[in-house]
C-alpha positions, 0 to 999 in steps of 0.5 A: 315080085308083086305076086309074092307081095300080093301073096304075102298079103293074103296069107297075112289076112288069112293067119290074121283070120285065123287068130281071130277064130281061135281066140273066139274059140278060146273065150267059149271054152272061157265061157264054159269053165264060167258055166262049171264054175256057176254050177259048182257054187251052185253045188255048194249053196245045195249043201248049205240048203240041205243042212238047213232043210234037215234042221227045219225038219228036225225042228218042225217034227219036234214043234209037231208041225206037220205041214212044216215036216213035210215042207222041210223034206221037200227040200232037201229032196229038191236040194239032193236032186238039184245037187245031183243035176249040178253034178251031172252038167258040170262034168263036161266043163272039167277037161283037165285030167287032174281037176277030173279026178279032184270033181270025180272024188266029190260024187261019194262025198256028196252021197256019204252026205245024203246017207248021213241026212237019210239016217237024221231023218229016220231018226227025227221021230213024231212025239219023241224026243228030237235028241237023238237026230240033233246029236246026229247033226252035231257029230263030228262025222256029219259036221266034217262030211258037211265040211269036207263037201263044201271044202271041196267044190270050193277048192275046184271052184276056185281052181277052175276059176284061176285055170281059166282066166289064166288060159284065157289071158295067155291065149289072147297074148300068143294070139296079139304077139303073133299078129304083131309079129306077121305085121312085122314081117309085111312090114318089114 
């Protein structure tokens, strides 16, 4: 009877052990989704430097400010590449197939954005009138694709968020209700 006793005690230190590594396991997928979450805000503050980038520029090339043109496109060229590295180190922190798909559709988003920053660019001419770039800005097709890319890395930010620390807590109780429950049946 000792033997089972003693037995008993070991599989109890062991399962307990085990709990231990899955919930250790369970926060580093936590830290993960911290990591895409990080990285999608981040995402959102590169469209929000762009849109202002574009403005700098449009208005540097009206003040005929060259040094000012030049600077305003190193940034949205650092923007777009930042943006695009964020996108890039996010996609293994999405694991769940439908907030896949939801991160997948911001990738075209993202690049109808650039399209439309690309053609306010072209348009933004030396010694010309600025008009026809900062009517470009204030259509609706820009400013929705604007919208409609920050709106969603939002949406599936906030949802990562919610996803996790939702998994996080729900691990760590499973994990304390089945230690209570094998000191239950040692000690019972």
């Amino acid at each position: 009877f000792g033997i089972v006793i003693i037995m008993s005690c070991i599989l109890a230190f062991m399962a307990l052990k085990g709990f231990e590594s899955l919930i250790a396991g369970q926060k580093q997928m936590y830290e993960k989704d911290l990591m895409g979450i990080s990285y999608l805000r981040q995402m959102n503050r590169d469209t929000n430097g762009i849109g202002r980038a574009v403005n700098r520029y449009v208005l540097a090339v009206g003040a005929g400010d060259d040094a000012g043109a030049k600077s305003a496109l190193a940034g949205v060229d650092g923007a777009k590449k930042s943006q695009q590295d964020l996108f890039e180190k996010s996609s293994p922190t999405i694991i769940r197939p439908d907030v896949k798909a939801e991160f997948e559709a911001i990738k075209p988003k993202m690049l109808f954005y650039y399209q439309l920053v690309d053609k306010v660019i072209s348009q933004t001419k030396p010694n010309d009138s600025t008009f026809a770039a900062y009517k470009l800005i204030a259509s609706d097709e820009y400013q929705n694709a604007a919208k409609d890319l920050l709106t969603s890395i939002r949406v599936l930010s906030d949802k990562k968020a919610e996803f996790a620390e939702k998994n996080l807590h729900e691990a760590e109780k499973a994990a304390e209700d089945l230690k209570q429950l094998i000191f239950g049946i040692i000690a019972g």
